[in-house]
PAZAPA-4460 file (N, C-alpha, C; in steps of 0.05 Angstrom, whole numbers, plus 32768, in hexadecimal, padded with zeros to 4 digits):
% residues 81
    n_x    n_y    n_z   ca_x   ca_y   ca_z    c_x    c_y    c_z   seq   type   mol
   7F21   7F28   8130   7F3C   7F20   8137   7F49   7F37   8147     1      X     A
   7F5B   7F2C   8157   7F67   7F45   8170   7F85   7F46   8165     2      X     A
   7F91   7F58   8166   7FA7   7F58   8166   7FB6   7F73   817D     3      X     A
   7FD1   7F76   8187   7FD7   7F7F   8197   7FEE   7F97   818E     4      X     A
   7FE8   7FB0   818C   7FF8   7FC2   8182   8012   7FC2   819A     5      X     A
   8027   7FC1   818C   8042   7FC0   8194   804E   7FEB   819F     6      X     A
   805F   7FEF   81AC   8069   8005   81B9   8071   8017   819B     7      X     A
   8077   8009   818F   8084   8012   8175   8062   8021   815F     8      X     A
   8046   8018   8169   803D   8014   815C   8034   8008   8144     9      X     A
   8043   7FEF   8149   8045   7FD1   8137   8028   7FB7   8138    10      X     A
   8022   7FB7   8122   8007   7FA5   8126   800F   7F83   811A    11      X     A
   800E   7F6D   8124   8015   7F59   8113   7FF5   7F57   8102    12      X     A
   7FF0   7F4D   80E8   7FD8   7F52   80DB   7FD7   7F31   80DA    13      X     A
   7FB9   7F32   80ED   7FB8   7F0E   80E8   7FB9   7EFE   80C6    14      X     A
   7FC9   7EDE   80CF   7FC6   7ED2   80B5   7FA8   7ECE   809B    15      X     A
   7F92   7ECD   80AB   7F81   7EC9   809E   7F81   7EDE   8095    16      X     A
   7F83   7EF6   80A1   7F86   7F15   8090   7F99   7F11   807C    17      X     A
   7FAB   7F0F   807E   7FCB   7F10   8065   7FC1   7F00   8054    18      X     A
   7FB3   7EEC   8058   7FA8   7ECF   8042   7F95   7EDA   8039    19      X     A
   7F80   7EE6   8039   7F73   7EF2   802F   7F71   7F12   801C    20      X     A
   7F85   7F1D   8025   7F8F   7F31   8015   7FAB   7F2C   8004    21      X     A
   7FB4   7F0F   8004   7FCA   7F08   8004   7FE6   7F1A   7FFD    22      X     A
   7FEA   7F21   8011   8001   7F2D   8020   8010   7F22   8025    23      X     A
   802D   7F25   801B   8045   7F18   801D   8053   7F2C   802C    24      X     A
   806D   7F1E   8037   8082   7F2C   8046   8091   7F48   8031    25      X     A
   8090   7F5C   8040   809A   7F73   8030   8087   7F7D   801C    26      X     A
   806E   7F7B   8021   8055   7F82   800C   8052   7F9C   801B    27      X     A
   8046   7FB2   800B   803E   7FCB   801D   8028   7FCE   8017    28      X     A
   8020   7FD6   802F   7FFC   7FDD   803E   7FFA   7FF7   8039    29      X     A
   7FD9   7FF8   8031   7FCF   8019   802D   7FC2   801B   8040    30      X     A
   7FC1   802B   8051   7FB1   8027   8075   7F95   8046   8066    31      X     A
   7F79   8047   8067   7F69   8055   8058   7F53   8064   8078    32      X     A
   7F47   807C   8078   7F38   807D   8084   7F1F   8080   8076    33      X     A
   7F0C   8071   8076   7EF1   8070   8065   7ED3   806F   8077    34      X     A
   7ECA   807E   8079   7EA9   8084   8085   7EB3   8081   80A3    35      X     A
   7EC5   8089   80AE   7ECA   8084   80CF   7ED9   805E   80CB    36      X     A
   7EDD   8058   80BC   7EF3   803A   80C2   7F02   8040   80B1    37      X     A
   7F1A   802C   80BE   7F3B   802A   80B6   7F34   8011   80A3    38      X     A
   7F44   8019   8087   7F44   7FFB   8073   7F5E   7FF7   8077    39      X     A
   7F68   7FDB   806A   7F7A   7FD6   8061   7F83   7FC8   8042    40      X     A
   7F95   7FCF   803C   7F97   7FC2   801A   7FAA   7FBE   8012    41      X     A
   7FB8   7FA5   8003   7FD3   7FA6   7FF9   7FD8   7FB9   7FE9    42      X     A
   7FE9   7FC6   7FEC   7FF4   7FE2   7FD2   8004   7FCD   7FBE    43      X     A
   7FFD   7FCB   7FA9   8007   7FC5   7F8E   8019   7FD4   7F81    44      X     A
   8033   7FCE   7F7E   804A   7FD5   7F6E   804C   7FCB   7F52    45      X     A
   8056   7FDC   7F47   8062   7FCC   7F27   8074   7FB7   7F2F    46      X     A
   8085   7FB6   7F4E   808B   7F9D   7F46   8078   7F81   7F4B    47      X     A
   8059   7F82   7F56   804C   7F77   7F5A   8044   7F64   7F41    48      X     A
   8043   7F7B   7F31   803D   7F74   7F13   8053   7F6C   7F01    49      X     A
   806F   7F60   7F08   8076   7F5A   7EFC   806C   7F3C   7EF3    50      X     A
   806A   7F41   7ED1   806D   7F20   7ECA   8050   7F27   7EBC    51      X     A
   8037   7F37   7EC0   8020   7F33   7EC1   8024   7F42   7EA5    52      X     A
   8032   7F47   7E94   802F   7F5E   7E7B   8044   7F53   7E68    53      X     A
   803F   7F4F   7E50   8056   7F40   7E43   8063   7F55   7E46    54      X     A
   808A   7F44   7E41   8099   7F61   7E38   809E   7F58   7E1B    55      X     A
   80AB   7F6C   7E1D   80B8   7F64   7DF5   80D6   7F65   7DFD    56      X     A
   80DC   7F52   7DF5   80FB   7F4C   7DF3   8102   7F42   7E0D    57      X     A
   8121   7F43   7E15   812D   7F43   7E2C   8134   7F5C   7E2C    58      X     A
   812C   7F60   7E44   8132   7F75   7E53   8134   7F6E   7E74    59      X     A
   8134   7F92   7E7F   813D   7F8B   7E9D   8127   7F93   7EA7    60      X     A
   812A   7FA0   7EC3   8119   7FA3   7EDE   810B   7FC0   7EC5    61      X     A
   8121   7FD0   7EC1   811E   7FF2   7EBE   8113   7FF1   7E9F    62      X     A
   811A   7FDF   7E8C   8101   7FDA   7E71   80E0   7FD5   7E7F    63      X     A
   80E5   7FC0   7E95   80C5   7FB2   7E94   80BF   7FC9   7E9D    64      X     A
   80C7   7FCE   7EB4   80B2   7FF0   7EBA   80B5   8005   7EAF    65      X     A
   80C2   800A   7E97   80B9   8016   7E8D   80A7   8015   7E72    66      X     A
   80AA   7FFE   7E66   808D   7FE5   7E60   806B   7FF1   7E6A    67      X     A
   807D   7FEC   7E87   805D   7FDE   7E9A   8050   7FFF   7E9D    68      X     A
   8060   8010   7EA1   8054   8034   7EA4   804A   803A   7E89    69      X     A
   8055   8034   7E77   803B   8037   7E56   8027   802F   7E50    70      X     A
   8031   800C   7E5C   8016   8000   7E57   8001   800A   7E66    71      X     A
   8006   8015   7E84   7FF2   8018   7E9A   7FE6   8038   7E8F    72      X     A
   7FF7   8040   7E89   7FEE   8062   7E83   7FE2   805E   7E61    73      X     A
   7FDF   804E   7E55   7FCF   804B   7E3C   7FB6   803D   7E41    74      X     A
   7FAC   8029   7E60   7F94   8020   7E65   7F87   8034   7E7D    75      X     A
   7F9B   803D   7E87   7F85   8057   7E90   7F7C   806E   7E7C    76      X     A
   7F87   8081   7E62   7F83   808C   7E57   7F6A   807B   7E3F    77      X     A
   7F6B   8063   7E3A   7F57   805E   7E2F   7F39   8054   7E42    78      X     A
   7F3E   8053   7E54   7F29   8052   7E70   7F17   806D   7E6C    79      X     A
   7F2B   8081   7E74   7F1E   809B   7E7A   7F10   80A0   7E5E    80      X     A
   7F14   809A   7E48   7F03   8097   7E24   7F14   80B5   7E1E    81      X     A
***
Protein backbone atom coordinates (compact mmCIF):
# COMPACT_ATOMS: atom_id res chain seq x y z
CA UNK A 1 0.00 0.00 0.00
CA UNK A 2 1.37 3.65 -0.97
CA UNK A 3 0.66 6.39 0.88
CA UNK A 4 1.90 10.12 0.37
CA UNK A 5 3.79 11.98 3.17
CA UNK A 6 2.32 15.45 3.55
CA UNK A 7 4.90 18.95 4.02
CA UNK A 8 4.02 18.72 7.62
CA UNK A 9 5.35 15.20 7.58
CA UNK A 10 1.84 13.72 7.92
CA UNK A 11 1.07 10.07 6.76
CA UNK A 12 -2.73 9.12 6.23
CA UNK A 13 -2.36 5.14 7.47
CA UNK A 14 -4.47 3.11 5.03
CA UNK A 15 -8.00 1.65 6.18
CA UNK A 16 -7.13 -1.92 5.86
CA UNK A 17 -4.14 -0.91 8.13
CA UNK A 18 -6.39 0.90 10.97
CA UNK A 19 -8.87 -2.32 10.56
CA UNK A 20 -6.43 -4.47 11.22
CA UNK A 21 -4.66 -2.95 14.07
CA UNK A 22 -7.95 -1.48 14.91
CA UNK A 23 -7.17 2.01 15.36
CA UNK A 24 -9.63 4.46 16.18
CA UNK A 25 -9.63 8.28 15.80
CA UNK A 26 -7.32 9.80 18.62
CA UNK A 27 -5.61 6.31 19.34
CA UNK A 28 -1.76 6.80 19.72
CA UNK A 29 0.89 5.07 17.60
CA UNK A 30 4.23 3.69 18.80
CA UNK A 31 6.42 4.32 15.55
CA UNK A 32 9.62 1.30 16.54
CA UNK A 33 12.95 0.84 14.70
CA UNK A 34 13.59 -3.01 14.59
CA UNK A 35 16.41 -5.00 12.46
CA UNK A 36 16.60 -1.94 9.87
CA UNK A 37 12.38 -1.60 9.54
CA UNK A 38 9.94 0.89 10.89
CA UNK A 39 6.85 -0.95 12.96
CA UNK A 40 3.87 0.34 13.84
CA UNK A 41 1.50 -0.36 16.95
CA UNK A 42 -1.47 0.98 18.74
CA UNK A 43 -0.03 2.32 22.19
CA UNK A 44 -2.57 1.15 24.80
CA UNK A 45 -3.74 3.42 27.58
CA UNK A 46 -5.53 2.69 30.82
CA UNK A 47 -8.11 4.42 29.20
CA UNK A 48 -8.11 1.67 26.55
CA UNK A 49 -8.77 -0.62 29.24
CA UNK A 50 -11.41 0.85 30.63
CA UNK A 51 -14.33 -1.54 31.44
CA UNK A 52 -11.93 -4.70 30.97
CA UNK A 53 -11.29 -5.04 35.03
CA UNK A 54 -14.12 -5.15 37.45
CA UNK A 55 -14.30 -2.11 39.67
CA UNK A 56 -15.66 -2.29 43.10
CA UNK A 57 -18.22 0.10 43.79
CA UNK A 58 -19.01 3.37 42.00
CA UNK A 59 -16.47 5.25 41.43
CA UNK A 60 -14.84 7.72 38.93
CA UNK A 61 -12.22 8.06 36.05
CA UNK A 62 -9.34 8.70 39.13
CA UNK A 63 -10.66 5.37 41.46
CA UNK A 64 -10.65 3.03 38.14
CA UNK A 65 -7.09 4.04 37.47
CA UNK A 66 -6.15 3.87 40.27
CA UNK A 67 -7.84 0.25 40.49
CA UNK A 68 -6.39 -0.51 37.11
CA UNK A 69 -2.33 0.62 38.27
CA UNK A 70 -2.62 -2.17 41.26
CA UNK A 71 -4.20 -4.53 39.52
CA UNK A 72 -1.50 -4.15 36.56
CA UNK A 73 1.46 -3.73 38.98
CA UNK A 74 0.29 -6.99 41.04
CA UNK A 75 0.21 -9.17 37.44
CA UNK A 76 3.47 -8.00 36.52
CA UNK A 77 5.09 -8.63 39.94
CA UNK A 78 3.57 -12.07 40.02
CA UNK A 79 4.90 -12.66 36.26
CA UNK A 80 8.39 -11.83 37.14
CA UNK A 81 7.78 -14.99 40.29
Amino acid sequence: MISTVTSKGQVTIPKKIRSFLNIEPNDKIDFSIENGQVTIRPLRTLKNLRGSIPKKGKGNIDTERRHAKKFVSKKIVEARG
